[in-house]
N, C-alpha and C positions, 0 to 999 in steps of 0.2 A: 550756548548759542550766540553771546551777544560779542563772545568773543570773535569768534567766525566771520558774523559780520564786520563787525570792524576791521578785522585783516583785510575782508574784500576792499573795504572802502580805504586802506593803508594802500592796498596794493595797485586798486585806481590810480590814486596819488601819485604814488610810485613809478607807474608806468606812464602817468602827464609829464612828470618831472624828464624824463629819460626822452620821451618824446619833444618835448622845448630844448632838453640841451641836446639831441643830436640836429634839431633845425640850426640853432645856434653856434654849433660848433663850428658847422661848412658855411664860411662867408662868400664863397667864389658859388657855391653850388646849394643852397638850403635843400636839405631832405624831411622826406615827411618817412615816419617807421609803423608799422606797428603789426602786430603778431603775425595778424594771416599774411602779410606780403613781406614782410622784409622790410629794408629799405629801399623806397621810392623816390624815382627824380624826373618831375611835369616838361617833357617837350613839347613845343609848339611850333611846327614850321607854316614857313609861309614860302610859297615859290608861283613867282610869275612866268608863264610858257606862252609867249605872244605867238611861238611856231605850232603847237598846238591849241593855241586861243581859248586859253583856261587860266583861271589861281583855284591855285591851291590854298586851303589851311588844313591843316592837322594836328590833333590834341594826342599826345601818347602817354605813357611813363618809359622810364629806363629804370632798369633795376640792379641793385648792388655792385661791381666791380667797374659795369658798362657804365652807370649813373657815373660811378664816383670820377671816371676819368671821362665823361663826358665833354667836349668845349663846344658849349656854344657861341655863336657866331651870327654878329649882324650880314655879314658878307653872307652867310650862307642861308641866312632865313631860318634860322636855327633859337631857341628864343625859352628862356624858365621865365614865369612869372615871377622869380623871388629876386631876381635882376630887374626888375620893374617895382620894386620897391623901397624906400629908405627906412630903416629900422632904428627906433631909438630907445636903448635897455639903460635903465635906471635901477637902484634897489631896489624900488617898489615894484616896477613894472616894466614887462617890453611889451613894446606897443609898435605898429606902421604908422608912420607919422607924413609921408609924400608918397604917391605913384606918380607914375610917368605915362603916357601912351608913345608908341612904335606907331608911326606912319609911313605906309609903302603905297606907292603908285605902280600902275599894271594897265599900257595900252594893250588895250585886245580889238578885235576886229569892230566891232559896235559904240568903242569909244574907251574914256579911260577910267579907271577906278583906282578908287582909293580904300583902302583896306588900313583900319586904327585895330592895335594890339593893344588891350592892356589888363592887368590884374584885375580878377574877382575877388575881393578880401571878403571872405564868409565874417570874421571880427575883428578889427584894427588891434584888438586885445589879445597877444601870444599866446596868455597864457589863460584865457577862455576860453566858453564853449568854442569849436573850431578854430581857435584862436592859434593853432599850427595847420591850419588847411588852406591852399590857397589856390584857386583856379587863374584861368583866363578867360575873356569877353572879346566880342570881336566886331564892327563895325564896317557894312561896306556902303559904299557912296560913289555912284555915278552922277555924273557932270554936276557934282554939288548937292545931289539931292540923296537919302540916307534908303536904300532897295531894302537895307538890311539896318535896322534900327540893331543898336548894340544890343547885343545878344551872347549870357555865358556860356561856356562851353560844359559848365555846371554850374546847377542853380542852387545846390543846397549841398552842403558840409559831409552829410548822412543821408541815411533813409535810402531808398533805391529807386527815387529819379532818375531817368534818362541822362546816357552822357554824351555828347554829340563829339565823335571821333575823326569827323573828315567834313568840309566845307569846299564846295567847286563850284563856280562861279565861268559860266558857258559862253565867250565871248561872243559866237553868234547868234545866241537867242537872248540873251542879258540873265539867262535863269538861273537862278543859285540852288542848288542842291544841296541840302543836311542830310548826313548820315548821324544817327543815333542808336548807342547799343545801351542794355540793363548793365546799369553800374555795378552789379557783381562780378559782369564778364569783363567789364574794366579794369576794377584792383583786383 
């Protein structure tokens, strides 16, 4: 029996170890893997429509071929959290060691907003608990004052908290709208 266990707990291992070095393998694109989905790649776009007097955000994944050839793009509002971080791998450790935030501006009818993009680090430590999981947070602010206090688009690594998939922001009424689905139906 004790041996049993133990292979579980090798094959834990096992599967952490495979899981750090496929994030670390893709420097242009970091992916997250793991059984039930394959591999995964976090888009987040952002698009200002002043002709229909809306922004947009949106939290997605791509998955396997589409992920891998994916290019994101500041011109296009296109955007991984794993580009909003600086990674520094040692023998000992990899670890995030700088983020960044993306600031866009968006006049809409009622006035202008400013929308802050940036990394949710569930653990600065790679190769910790979520230590390869990493979201994004999102920030809006009309005429300087914060409507939408920064807010992740996931809050927690695991578990089956809510994952919020679309953000719209109503130029003529200043209303911001959350869409939110069960993180099962997400990965």
């Amino acid at each position: 029996m004790l041996r049993w266990q133990n292979a579980g707990q090798h094959m834990k291992i096992l599967n952490r170890h495979i899981y750090i070095i496929l994030l670390l393998a893709s420097a242009s694109h970091p992916v997250v893997a793991n059984a039930a989905t394959g591999t995964i790649y976090p888009l987040i776009t952002y698009k200002c429509d002043p002709s229909a007097d809306i922004i947009t955000l949106t939290n997605s994944l791509l998955k396997g071929d589409e992920g891998a050839s994916y290019e994101y793009s500041d011109e296009d509002g296109t955007f991984s959290p794993w580009n909003m971080v600086e990674i520094s791998q040692t023998s000992e450790r990899t670890r995030i060691i700088k983020t960044r935030k993306i600031t866009r501006t968006c006049k809409l009818s009622s006035g202008e907003y400013t929308i802050t993009l940036e990394p949710q680090v569930f653990s600065r430590n790679l190769k910790g608990t979520c230590g390869a999981a990493i979201s994004s947070a999102f920030t809006i602010t009309y005429d300087g004052i914060d409507i939408k206090e920064r807010t992740p688009f996931e809050d927690f690594c695991r578990g089956n908290s809510p994952i919020i998939t679309r953000v719209t922001v109503f130029g003529k009424t200043g209303e911001v709208k959350v869409k939110r689905i069960a993180r099962y139906k997400f990965y």
